[in-house]
SENUZA-565980 format. One record per residue: residue number from 1; residue in three letters; x, y, z of N, C-alpha, C in turn. Coordinates in Angstrom, 1 decimal. Layout:
N
REC   pos   code      n.x      n.y      n.z     ca.x     ca.y     ca.z      c.x      c.y      c.z
REC   NUM    ALA        X        Y        Z        X        Y        Z        X        Y        Z
...
END
This chain:
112
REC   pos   code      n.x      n.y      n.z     ca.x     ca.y     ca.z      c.x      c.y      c.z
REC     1    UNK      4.5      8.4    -18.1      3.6      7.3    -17.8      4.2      6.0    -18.5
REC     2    UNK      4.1      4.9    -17.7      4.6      3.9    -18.3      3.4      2.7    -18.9
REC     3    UNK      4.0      2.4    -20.1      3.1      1.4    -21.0      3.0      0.3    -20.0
REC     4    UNK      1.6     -0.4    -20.5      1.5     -1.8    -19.4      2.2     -2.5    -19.8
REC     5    UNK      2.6     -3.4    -19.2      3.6     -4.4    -20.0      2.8     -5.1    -20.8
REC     6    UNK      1.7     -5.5    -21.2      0.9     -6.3    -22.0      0.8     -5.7    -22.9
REC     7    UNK      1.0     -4.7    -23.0      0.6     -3.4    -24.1      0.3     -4.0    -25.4
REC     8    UNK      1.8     -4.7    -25.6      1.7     -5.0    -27.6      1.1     -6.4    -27.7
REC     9    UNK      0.4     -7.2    -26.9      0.1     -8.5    -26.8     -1.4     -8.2    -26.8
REC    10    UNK     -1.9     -7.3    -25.9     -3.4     -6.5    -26.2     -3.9     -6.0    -27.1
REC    11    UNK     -2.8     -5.4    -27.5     -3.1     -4.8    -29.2     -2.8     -5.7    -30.2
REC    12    UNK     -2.2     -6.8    -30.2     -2.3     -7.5    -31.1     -3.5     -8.7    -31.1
REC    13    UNK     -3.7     -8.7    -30.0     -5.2     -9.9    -29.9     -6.2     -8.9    -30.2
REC    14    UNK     -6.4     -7.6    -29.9     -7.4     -7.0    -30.6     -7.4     -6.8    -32.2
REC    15    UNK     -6.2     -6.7    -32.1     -6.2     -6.8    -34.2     -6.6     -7.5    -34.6
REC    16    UNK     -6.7     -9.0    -34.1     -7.4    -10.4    -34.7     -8.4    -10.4    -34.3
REC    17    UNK     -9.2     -9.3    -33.5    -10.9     -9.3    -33.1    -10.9    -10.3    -31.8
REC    18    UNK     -9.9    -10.3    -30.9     -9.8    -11.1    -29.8    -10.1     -9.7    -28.4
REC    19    UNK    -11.5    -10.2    -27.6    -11.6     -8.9    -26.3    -10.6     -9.2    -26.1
REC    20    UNK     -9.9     -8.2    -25.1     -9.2     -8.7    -24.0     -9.6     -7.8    -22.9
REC    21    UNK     -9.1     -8.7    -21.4     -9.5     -8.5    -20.1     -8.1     -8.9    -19.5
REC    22    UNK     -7.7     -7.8    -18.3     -6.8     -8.3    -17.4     -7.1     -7.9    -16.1
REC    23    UNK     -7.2     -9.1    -15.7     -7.8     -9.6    -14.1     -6.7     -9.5    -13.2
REC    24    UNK     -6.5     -8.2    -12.7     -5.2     -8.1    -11.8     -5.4     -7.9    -10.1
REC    25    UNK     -5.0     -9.6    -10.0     -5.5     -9.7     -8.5     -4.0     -9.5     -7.5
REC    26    UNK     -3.8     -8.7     -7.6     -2.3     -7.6     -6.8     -3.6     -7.2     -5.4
REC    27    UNK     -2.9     -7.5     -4.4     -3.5     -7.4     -3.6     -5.0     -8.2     -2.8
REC    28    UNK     -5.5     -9.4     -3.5     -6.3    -10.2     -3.2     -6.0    -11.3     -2.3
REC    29    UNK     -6.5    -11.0     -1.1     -6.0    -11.7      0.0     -7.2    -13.2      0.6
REC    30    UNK     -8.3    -13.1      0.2     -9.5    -14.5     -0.1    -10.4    -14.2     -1.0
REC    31    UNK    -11.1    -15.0     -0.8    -12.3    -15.4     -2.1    -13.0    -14.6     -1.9
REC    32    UNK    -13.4    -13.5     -1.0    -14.9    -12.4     -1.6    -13.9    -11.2     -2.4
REC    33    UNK    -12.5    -10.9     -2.1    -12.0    -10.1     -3.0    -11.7    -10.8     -4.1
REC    34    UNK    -11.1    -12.3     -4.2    -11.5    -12.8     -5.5    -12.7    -12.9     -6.1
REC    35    UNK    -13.6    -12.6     -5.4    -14.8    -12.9     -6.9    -15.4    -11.5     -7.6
REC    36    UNK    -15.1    -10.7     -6.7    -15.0     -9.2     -6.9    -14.5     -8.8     -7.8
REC    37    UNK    -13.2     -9.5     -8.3    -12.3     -8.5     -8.7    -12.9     -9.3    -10.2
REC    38    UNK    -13.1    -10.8    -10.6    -13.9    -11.6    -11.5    -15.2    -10.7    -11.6
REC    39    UNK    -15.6    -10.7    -11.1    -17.1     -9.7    -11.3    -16.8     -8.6    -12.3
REC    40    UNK    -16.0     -7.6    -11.5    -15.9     -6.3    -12.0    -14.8     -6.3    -13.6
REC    41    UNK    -13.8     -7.0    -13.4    -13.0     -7.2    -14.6    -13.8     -8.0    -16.1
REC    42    UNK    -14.7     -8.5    -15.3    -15.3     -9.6    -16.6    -16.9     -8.9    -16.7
REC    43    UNK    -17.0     -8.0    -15.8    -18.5     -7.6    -16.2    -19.6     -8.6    -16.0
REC    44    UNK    -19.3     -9.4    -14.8    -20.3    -10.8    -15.1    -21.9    -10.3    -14.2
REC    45    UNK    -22.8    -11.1    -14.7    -24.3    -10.5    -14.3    -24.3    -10.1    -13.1
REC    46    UNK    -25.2     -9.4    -13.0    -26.6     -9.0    -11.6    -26.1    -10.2    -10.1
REC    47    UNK    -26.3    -11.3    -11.4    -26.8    -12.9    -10.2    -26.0    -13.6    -10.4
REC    48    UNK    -24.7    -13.2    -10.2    -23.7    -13.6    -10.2    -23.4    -13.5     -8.2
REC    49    UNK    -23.4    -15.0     -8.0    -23.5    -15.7     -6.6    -22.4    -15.1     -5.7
REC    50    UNK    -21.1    -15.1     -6.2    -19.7    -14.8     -5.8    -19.4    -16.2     -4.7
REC    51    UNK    -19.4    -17.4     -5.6    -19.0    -18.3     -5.2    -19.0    -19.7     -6.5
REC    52    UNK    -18.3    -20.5     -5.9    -17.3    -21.3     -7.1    -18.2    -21.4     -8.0
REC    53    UNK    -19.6    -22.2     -7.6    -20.6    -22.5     -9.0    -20.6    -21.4     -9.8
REC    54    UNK    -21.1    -20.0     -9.2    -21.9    -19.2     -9.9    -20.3    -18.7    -10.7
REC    55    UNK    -19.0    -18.8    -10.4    -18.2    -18.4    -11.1    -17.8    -19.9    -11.9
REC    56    UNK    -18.3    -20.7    -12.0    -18.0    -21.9    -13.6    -18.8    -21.7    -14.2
REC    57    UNK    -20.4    -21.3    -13.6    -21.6    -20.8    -14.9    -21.1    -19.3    -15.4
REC    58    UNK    -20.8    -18.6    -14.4    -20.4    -17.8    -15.8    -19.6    -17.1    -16.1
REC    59    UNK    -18.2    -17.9    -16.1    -17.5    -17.8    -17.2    -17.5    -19.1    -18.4
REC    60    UNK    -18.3    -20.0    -18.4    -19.3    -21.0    -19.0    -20.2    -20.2    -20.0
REC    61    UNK    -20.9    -19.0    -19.2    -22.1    -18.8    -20.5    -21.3    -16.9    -20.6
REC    62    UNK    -19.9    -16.8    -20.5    -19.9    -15.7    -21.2    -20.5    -14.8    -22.9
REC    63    UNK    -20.9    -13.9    -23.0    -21.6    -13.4    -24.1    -20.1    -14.2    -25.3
REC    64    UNK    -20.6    -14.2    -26.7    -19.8    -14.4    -27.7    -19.0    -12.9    -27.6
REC    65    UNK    -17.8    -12.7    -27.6    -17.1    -11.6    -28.1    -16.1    -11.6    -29.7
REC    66    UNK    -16.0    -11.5    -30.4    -15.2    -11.6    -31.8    -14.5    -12.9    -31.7
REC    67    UNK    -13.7    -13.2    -31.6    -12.8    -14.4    -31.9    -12.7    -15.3    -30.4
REC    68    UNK    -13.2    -13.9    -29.6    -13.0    -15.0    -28.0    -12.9    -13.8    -26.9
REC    69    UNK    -12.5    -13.9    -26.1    -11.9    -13.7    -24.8    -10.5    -14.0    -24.5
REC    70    UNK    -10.0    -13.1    -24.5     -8.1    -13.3    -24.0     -8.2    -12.9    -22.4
REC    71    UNK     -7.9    -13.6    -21.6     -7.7    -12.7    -20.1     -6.9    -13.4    -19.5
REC    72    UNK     -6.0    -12.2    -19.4     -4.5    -12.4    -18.6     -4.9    -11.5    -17.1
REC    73    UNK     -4.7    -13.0    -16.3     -4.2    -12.9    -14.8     -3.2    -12.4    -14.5
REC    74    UNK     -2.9    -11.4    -13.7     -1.9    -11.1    -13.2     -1.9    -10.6    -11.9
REC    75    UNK     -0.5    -10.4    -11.3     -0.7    -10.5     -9.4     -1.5    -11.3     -8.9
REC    76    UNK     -1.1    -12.9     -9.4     -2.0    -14.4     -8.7     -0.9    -14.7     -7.8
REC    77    UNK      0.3    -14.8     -7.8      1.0    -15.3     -7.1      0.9    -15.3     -5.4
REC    78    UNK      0.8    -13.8     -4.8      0.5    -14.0     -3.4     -0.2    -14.5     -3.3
REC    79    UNK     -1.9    -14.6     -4.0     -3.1    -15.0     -3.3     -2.8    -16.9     -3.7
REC    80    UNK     -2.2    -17.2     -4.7     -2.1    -18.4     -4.8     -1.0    -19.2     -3.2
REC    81    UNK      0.0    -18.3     -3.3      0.5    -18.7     -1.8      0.0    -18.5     -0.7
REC    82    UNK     -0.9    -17.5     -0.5     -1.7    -17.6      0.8     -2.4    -18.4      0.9
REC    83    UNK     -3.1    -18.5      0.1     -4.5    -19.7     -0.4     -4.5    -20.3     -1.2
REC    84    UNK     -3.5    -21.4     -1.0     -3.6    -22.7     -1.9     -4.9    -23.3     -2.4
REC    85    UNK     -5.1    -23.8     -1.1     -6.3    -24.4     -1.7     -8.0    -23.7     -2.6
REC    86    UNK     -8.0    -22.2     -2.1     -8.9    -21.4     -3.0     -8.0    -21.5     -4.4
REC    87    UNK     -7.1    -20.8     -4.4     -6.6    -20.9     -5.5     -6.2    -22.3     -6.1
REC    88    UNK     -6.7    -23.4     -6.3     -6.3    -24.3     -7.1     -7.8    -24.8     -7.2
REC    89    UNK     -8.9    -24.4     -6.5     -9.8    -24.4     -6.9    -10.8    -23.0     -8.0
REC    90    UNK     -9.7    -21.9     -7.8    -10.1    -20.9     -9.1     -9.5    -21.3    -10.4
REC    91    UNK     -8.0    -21.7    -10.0     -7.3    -22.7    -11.7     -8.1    -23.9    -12.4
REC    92    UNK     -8.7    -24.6    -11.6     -9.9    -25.9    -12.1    -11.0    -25.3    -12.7
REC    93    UNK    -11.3    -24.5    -12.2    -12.4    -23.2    -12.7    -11.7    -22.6    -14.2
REC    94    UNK    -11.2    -22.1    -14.4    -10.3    -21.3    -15.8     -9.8    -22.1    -16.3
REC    95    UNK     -9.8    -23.5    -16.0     -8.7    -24.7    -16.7    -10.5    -25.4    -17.4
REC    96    UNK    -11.9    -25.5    -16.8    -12.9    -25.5    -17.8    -13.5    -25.1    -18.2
REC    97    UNK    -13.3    -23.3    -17.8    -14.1    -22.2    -18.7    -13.3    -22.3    -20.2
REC    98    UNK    -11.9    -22.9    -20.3    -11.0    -22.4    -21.3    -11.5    -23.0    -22.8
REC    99    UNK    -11.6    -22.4    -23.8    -11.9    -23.3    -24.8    -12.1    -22.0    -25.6
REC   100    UNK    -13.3    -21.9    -26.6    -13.4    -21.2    -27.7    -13.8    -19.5    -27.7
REC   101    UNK    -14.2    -19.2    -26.5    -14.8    -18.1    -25.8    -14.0    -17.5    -25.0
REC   102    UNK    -13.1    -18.7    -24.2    -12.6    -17.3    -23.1    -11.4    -18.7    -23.1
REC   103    UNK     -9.7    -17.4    -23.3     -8.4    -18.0    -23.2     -8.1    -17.4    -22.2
REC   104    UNK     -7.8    -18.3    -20.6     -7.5    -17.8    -19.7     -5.9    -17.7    -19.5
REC   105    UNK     -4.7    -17.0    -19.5     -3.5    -16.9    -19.3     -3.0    -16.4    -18.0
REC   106    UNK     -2.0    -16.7    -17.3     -1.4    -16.6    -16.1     -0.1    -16.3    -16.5
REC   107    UNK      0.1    -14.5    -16.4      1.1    -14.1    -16.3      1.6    -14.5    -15.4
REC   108    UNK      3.3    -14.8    -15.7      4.7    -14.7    -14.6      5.4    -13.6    -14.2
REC   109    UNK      5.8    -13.2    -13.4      6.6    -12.0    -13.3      5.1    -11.4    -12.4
REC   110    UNK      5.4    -10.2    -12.4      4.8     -9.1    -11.2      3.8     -8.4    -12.1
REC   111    UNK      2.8     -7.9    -11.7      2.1     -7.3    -12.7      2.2     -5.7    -12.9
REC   112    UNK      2.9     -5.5    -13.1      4.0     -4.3    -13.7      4.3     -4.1    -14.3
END
């Protein structure tokens, strides 16, 4: 079995009391499997809309977790080239959820 590649980067933001979450959209071809995959990886409410607002309120009113929220994106690239413009509207989204609560990062490379 092979380690994730994030392996010692997860375990070290957990050492400093940082959650972590990785949102691996490998395979996300539009926005209802994007907000799906945000739902389930982030655990977001009930009434959670699965559309842009309801995804800036809440990754906006995420619970407090220890020091924050670390969540590494990975496998964005296809969906970012199929769907430019969804995708540069979920980066403006994670570019204002970002701050004290939730660090959104965009792995490079393949999510492997």
């Amino acid at each position: 079995m092979t380690a994730h590649p994030f392996a010692g980067l997860l375990a070290g933001a957990r050492a400093e009391g940082w959650a972590t979450v990785v949102l691996d959209l490998t395979g996300v071809t539009g926005k209802a499997a994007l907000m799906d995959r945000f739902a389930r990886a982030l655990d977001l409410p009930d009434w959670f809309g699965r559309n842009w607002d309801a995804l800036a309120d809440c990754l906006g009113d995420l619970p407090a977790a220890g020091h924050g929220r670390l969540l590494i994106v990975t496998g964005w690239q296809p969906y970012a080239d199929a769907r430019p413009e969804e995708w540069a509207i979920a980066r403006d989204i994670l570019d204002r959820a970002a701050g004290p609560e939730l660090c959104p990062v965009l792995a490079l490379g393949g999510s492997h």
